[in-house]
Backbone as numpy.savetxt, mean C-alpha at the origin, in Angstrom:
# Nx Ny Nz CAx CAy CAz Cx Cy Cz
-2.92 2.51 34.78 -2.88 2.36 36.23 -1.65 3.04 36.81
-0.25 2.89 36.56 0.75 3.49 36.88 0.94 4.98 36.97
0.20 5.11 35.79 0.08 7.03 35.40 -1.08 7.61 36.55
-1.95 6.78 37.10 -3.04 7.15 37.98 -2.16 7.21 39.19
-1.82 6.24 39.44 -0.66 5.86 41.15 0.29 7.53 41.08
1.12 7.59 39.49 2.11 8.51 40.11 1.07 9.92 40.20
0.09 10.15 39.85 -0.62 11.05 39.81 -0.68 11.68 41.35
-1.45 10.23 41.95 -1.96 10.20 43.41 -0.43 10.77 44.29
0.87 9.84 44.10 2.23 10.45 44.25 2.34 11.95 44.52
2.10 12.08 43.25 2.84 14.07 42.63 1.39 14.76 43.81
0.41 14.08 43.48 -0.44 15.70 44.40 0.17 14.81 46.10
0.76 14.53 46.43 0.55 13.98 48.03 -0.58 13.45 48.66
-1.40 12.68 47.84 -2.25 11.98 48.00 -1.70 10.50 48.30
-0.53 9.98 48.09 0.34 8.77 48.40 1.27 8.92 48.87
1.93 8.54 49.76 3.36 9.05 49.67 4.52 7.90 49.22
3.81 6.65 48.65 4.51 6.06 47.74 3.34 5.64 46.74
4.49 4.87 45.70 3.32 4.75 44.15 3.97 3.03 44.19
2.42 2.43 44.55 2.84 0.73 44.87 2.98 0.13 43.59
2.74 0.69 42.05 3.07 -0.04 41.26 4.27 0.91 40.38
5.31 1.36 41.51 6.95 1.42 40.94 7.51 -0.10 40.57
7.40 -0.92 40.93 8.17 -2.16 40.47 7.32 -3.50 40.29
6.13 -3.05 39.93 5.33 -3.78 39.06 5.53 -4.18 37.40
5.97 -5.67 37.40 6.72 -6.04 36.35 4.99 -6.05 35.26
4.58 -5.55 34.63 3.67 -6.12 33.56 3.98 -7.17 32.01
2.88 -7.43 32.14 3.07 -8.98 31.01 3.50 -8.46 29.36
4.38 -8.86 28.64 4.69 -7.91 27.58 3.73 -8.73 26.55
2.72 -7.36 25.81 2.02 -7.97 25.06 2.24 -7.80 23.50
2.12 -9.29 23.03 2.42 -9.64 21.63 1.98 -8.66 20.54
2.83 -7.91 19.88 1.94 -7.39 18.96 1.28 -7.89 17.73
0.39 -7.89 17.00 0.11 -8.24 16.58 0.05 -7.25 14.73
0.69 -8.51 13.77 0.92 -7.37 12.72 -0.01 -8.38 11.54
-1.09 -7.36 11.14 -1.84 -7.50 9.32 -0.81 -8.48 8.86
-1.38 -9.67 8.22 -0.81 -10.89 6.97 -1.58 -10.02 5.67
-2.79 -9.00 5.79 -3.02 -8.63 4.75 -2.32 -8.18 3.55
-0.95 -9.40 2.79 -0.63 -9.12 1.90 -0.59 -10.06 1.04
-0.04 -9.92 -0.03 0.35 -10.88 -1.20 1.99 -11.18 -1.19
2.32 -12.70 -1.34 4.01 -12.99 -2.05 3.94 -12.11 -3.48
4.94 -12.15 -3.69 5.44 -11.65 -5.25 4.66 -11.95 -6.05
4.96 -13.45 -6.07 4.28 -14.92 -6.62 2.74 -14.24 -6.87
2.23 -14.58 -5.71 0.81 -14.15 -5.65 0.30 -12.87 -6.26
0.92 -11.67 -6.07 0.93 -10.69 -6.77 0.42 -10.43 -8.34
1.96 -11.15 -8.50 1.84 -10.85 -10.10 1.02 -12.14 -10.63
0.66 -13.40 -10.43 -0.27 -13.79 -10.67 -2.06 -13.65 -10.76
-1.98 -12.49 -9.42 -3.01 -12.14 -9.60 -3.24 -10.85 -10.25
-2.54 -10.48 -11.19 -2.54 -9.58 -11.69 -2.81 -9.97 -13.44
-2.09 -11.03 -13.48 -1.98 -11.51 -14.82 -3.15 -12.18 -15.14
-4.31 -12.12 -14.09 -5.69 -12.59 -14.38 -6.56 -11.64 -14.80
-6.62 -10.47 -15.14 -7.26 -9.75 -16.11 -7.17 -9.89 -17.77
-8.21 -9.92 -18.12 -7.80 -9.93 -19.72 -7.88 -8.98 -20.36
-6.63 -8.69 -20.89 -6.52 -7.25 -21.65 -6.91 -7.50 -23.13
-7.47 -8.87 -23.69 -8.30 -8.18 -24.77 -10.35 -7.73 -24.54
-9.99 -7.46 -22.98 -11.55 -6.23 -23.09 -11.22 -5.02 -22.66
-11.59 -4.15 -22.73 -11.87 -3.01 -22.19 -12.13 -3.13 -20.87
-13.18 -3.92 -20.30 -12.91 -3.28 -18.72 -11.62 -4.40 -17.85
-11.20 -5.23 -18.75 -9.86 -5.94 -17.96 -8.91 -4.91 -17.89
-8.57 -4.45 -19.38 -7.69 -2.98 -19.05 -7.66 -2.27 -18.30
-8.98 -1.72 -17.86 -9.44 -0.69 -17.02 -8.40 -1.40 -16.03
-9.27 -2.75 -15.54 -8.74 -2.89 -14.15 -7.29 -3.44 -13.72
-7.10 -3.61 -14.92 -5.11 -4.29 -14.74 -5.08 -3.06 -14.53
-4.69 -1.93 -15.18 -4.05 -0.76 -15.19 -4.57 0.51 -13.58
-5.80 -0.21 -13.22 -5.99 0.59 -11.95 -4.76 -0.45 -10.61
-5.08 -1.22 -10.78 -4.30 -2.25 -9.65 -2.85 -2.08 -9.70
-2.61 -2.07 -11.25 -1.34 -1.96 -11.30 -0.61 -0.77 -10.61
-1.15 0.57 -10.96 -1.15 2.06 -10.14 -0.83 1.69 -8.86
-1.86 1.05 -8.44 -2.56 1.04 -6.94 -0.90 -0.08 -5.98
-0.80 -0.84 -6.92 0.62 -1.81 -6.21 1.75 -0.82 -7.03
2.60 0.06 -7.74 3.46 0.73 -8.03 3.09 1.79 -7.05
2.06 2.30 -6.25 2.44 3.78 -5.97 1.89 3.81 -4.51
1.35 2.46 -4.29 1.22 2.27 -3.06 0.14 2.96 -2.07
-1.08 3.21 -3.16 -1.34 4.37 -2.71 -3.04 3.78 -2.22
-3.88 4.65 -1.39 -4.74 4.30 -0.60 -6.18 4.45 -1.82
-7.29 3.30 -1.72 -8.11 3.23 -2.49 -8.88 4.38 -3.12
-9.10 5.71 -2.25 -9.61 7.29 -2.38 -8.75 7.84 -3.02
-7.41 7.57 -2.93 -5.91 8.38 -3.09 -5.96 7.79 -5.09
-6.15 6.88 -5.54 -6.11 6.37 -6.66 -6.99 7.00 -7.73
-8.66 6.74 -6.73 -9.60 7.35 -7.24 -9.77 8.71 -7.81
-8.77 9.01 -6.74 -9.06 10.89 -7.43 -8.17 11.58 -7.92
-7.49 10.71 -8.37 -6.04 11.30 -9.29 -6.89 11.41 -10.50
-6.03 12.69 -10.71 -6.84 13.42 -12.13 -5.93 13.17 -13.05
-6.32 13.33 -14.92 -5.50 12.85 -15.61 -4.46 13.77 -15.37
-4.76 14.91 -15.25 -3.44 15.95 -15.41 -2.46 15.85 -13.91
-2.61 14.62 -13.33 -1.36 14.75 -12.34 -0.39 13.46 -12.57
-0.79 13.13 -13.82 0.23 12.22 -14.17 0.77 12.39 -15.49
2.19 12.18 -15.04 3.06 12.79 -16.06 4.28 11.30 -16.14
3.62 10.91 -17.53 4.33 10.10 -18.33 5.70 10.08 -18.57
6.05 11.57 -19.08 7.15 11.52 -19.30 8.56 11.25 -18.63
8.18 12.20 -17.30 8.74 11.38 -16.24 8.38 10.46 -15.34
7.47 9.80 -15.59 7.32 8.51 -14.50 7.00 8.99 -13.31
5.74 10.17 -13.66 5.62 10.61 -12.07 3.82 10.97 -12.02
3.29 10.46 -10.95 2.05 11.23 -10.69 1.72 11.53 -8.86
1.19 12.74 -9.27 1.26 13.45 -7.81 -0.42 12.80 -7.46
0.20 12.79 -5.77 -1.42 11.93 -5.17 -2.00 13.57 -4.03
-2.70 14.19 -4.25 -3.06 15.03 -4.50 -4.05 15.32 -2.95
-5.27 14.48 -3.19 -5.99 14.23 -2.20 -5.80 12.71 -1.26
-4.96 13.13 -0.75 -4.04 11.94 0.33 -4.75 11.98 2.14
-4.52 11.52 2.07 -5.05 10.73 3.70 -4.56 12.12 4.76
-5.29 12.94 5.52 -4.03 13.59 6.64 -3.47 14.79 5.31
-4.24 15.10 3.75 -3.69 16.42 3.45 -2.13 16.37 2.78
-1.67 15.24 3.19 0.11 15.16 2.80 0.05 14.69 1.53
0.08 16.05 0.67 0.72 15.63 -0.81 1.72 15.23 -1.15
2.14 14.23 -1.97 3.14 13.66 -2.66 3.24 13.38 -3.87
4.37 13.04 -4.63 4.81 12.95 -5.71 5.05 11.87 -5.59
5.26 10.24 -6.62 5.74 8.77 -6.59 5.52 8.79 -7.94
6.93 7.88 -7.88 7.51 7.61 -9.10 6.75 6.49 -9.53
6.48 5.98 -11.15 5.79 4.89 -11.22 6.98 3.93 -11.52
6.55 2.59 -11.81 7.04 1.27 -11.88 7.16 1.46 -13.65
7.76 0.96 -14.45 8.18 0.61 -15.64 6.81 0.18 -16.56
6.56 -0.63 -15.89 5.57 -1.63 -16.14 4.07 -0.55 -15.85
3.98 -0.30 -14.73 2.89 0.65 -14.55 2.45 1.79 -15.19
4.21 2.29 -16.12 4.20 3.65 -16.87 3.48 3.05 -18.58
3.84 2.01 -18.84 3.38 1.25 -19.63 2.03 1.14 -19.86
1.25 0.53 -19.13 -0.21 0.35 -18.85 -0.91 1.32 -18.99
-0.51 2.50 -18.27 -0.71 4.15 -18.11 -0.85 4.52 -19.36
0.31 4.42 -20.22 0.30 5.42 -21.63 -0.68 4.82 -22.45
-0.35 3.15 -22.67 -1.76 2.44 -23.36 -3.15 2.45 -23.18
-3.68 2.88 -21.72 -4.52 3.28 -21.24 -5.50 4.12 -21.61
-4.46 5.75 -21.46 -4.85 6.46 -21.39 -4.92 7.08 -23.20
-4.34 6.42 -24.00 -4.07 6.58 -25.69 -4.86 6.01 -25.96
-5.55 4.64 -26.01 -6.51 3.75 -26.58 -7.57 3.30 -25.52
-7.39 2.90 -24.38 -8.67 2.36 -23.66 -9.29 3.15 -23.22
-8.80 4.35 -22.27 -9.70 4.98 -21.53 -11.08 6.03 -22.43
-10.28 6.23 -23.66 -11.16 7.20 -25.05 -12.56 6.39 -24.91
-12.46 4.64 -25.20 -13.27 3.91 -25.67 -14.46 3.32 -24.47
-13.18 3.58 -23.04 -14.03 3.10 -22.04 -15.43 4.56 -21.75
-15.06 5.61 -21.82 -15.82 6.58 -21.62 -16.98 7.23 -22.69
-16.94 6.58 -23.71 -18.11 6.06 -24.95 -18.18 7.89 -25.53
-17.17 8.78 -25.61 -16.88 10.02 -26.08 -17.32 11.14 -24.83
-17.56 10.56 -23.44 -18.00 11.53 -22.16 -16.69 12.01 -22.11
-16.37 13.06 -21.69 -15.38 13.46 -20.84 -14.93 13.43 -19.42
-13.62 13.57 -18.81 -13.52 12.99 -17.48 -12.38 13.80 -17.39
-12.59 14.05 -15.86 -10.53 14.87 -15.13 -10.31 13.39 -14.34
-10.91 13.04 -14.15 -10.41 11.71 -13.47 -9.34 10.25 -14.22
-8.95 10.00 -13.82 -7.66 9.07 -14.27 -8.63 7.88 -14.56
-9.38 7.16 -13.37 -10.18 6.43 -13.33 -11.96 6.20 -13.22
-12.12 7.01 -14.25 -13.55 7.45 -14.30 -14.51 6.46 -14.64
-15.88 6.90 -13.90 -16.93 5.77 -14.45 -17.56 5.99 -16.04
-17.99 5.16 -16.60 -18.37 5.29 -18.29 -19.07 6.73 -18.41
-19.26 7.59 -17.48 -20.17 8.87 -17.57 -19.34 9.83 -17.23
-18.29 9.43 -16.92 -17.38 10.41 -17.14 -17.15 10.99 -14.86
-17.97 10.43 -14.87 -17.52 10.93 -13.16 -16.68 9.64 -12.06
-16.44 10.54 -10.94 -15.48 9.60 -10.26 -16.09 8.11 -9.83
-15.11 7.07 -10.40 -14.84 5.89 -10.09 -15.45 5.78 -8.96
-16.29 4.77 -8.78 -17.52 4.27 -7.29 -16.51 3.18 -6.52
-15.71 3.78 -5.21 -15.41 2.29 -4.45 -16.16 1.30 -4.71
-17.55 1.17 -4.62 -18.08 -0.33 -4.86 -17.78 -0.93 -6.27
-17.41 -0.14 -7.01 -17.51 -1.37 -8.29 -15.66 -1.48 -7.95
-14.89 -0.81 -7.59 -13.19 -1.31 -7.35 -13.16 -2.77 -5.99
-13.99 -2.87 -5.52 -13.94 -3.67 -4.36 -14.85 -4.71 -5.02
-15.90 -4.68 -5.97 -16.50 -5.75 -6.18 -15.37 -6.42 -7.40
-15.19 -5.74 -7.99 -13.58 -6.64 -8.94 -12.78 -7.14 -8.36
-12.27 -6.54 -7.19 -11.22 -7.27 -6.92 -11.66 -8.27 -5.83
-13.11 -8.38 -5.12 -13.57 -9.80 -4.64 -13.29 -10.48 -5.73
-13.95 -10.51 -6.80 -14.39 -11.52 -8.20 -12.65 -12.10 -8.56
-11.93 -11.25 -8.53 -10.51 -11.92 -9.12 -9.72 -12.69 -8.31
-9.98 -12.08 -6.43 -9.68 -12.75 -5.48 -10.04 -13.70 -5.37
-11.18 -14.38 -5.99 -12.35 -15.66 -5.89 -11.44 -16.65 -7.11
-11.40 -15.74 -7.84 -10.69 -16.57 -9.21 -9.32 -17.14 -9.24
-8.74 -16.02 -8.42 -7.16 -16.40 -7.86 -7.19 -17.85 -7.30
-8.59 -17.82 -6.43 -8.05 -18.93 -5.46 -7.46 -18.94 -4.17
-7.79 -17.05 -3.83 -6.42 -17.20 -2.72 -6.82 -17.07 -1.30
-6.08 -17.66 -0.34 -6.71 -18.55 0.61 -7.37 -17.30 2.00
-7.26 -16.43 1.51 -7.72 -15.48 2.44 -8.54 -14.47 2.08
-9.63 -13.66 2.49 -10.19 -12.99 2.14 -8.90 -11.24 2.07
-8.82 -10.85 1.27 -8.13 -9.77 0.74 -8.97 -8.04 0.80
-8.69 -7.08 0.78 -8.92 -5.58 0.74 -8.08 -5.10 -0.16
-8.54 -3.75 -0.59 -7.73 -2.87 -1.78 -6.62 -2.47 -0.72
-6.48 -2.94 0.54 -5.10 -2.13 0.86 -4.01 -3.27 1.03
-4.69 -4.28 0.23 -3.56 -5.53 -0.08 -2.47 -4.60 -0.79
-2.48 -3.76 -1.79 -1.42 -3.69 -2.71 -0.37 -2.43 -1.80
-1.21 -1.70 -0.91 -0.43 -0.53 -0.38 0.92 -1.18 0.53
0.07 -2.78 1.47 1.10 -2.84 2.37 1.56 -4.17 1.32
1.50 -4.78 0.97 2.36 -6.03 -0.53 3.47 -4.87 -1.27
2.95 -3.75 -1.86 4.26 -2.75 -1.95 5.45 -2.62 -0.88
4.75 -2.07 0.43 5.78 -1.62 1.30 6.57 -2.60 1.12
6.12 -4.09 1.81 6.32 -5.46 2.46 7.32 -5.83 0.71
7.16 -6.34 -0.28 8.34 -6.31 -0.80 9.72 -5.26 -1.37
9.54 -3.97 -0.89 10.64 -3.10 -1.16 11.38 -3.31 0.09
11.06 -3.38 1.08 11.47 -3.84 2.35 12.22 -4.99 2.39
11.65 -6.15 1.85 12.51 -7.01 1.36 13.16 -7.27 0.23
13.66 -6.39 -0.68 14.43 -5.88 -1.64 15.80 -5.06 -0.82
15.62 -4.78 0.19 16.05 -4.18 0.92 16.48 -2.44 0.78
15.15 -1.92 0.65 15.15 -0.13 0.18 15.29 -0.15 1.65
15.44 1.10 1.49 15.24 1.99 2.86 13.83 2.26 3.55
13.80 1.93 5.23 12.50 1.94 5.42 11.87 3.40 5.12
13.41 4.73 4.86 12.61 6.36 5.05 12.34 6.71 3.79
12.73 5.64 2.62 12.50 5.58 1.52 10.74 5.50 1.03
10.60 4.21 2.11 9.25 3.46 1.83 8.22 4.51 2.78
8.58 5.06 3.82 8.04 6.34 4.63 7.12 7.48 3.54
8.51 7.95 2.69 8.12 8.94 1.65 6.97 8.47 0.69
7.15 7.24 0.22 6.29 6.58 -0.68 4.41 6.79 0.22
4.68 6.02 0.71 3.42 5.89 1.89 2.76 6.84 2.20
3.33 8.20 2.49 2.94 9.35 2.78 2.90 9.60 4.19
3.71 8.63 4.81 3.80 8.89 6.79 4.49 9.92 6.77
4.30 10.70 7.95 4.68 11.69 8.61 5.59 11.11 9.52
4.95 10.43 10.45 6.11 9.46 11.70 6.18 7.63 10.73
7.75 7.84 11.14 8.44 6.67 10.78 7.73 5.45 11.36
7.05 5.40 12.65 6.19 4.37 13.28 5.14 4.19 12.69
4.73 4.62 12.13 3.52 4.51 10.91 3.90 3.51 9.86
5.36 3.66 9.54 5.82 2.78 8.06 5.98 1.09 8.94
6.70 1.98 10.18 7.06 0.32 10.24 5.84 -0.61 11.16
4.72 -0.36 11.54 3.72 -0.71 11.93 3.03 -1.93 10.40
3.59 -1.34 9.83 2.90 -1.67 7.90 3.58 -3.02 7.70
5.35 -2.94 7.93 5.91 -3.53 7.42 6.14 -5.10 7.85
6.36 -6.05 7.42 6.17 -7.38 7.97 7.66 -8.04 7.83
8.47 -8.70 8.66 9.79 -9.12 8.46 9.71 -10.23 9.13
9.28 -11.32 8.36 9.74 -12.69 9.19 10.61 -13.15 9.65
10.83 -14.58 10.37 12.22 -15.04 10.67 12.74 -15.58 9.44
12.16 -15.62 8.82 12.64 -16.46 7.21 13.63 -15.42 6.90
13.26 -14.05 6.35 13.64 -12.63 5.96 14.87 -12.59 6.93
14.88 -12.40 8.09 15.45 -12.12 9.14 16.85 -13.07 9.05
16.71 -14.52 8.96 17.62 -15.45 8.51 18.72 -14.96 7.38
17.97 -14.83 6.20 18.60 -14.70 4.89 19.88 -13.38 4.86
19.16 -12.43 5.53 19.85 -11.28 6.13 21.18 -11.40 6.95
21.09 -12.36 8.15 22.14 -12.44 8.78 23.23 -13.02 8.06
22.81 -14.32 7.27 23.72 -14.89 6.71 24.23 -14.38 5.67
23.45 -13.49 5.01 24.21 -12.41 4.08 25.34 -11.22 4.45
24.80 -10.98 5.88 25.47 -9.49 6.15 26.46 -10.02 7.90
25.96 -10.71 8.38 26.50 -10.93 9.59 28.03 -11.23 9.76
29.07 -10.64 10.22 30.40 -10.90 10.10 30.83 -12.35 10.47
29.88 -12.90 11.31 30.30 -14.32 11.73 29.26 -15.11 10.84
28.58 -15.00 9.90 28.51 -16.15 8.81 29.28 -15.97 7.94
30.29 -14.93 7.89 31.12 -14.81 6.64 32.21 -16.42 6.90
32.40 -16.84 5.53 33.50 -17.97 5.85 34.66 -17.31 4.97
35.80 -17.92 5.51 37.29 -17.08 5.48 38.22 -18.76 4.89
């Protein structure tokens, strides 16, 4: 409405703009709970069983997916040859918006990865071949529906009180490095934003968070 008024203004169609000092109502934004605590996290993680083959599969896809933060397509189509063990690195290739990146993996994630890809993935693919990281038993790319129907089934098993999406682990990444306290242009790079308003749209900082902070860093909770 304002941008219409000064419009009417600029051509001399008004010769004033009646909503110059029109106070408007400031509206709440509203930010995604779509994540997991720590807690929740790694519990629901530790509900796969790695003595089968397809628990492996799927610890070791989730695990990726919460270390690298990366978008459900972005996981899918990582090929084996863009991950490199040695250094703790795999490039995400076909990314959202074209923006390739490089992310470092998690300890734990580089782990899963090498066991994976040495003993399970040989056995999961019944001697087919695959360029894909996460391939179906025939050797071609991983079907969103069977990654979304697992992780309903484990979400069900968890127990956990909200219905969940595979982009639980992208923003549960951001949302605890954030409160680790990385850098938000840190968590930017990870993510693959271009604009910094993108990361922090993601990120969630309660008053709880917000508390712990002051009294850590604030010059007047310091006691002397």
């Amino acid at each position: 409405v304002r941008s219409f008024f000064r419009y009417l203004v600029r051509e001399e169609i008004l010769s004033k703009n009646p909503t110059a000092s029109l106070i408007l109502p400031r509206v709440e934004q509203k930010i995604s709970r779509n994540h997991l605590s720590q807690k929740e996290m790694f519990d629901f993680l530790e509900l796969m069983d790695l003595k089968t083959i397809t628990g492996f599969y799927d610890r070791t896809l989730f695990e990726m997916a919460y270390a690298t933060a990366a978008r459900i397509n972005e996981v899918l189509e990582i090929r084996l040859d863009e991950v490199n063990l040695e250094d703790g690195l795999v490039r995400i290739t076909h990314a959202m918006g074209g923006v390739e990146r490089t992310v470092p993996l998690t300890a734990t994630a580089k782990d899963f990865l090498k066991f994976f890809i040495e003993r399970v993935r040989p056995v999961w693919l019944r001697g087919n071949q695959a360029e894909f990281l996460f391939p179906t038993f025939k050797g071609t790319r991983q079907l969103v529906r069977y990654v979304i129907e697992r992780l309903a089934g484990y979400a069900k098993l968890a127990g956990l009180p909200r219905k969940i999406s595979f982009h639980v682990f992208r923003r549960s990444c951001a949302t605890h490095l954030l409160e680790a306290g990385v850098d938000v242009r840190l968590i930017q790079t990870l993510l693959g934003h271009e604009d910094i308003s993108s990361t922090q749209a993601y990120l969630l900082t309660t008053t709880k968070d917000l508390r712990e902070v002051l009294i850590r860093h604030h010059p007047l909770e310091k006691k002397f």
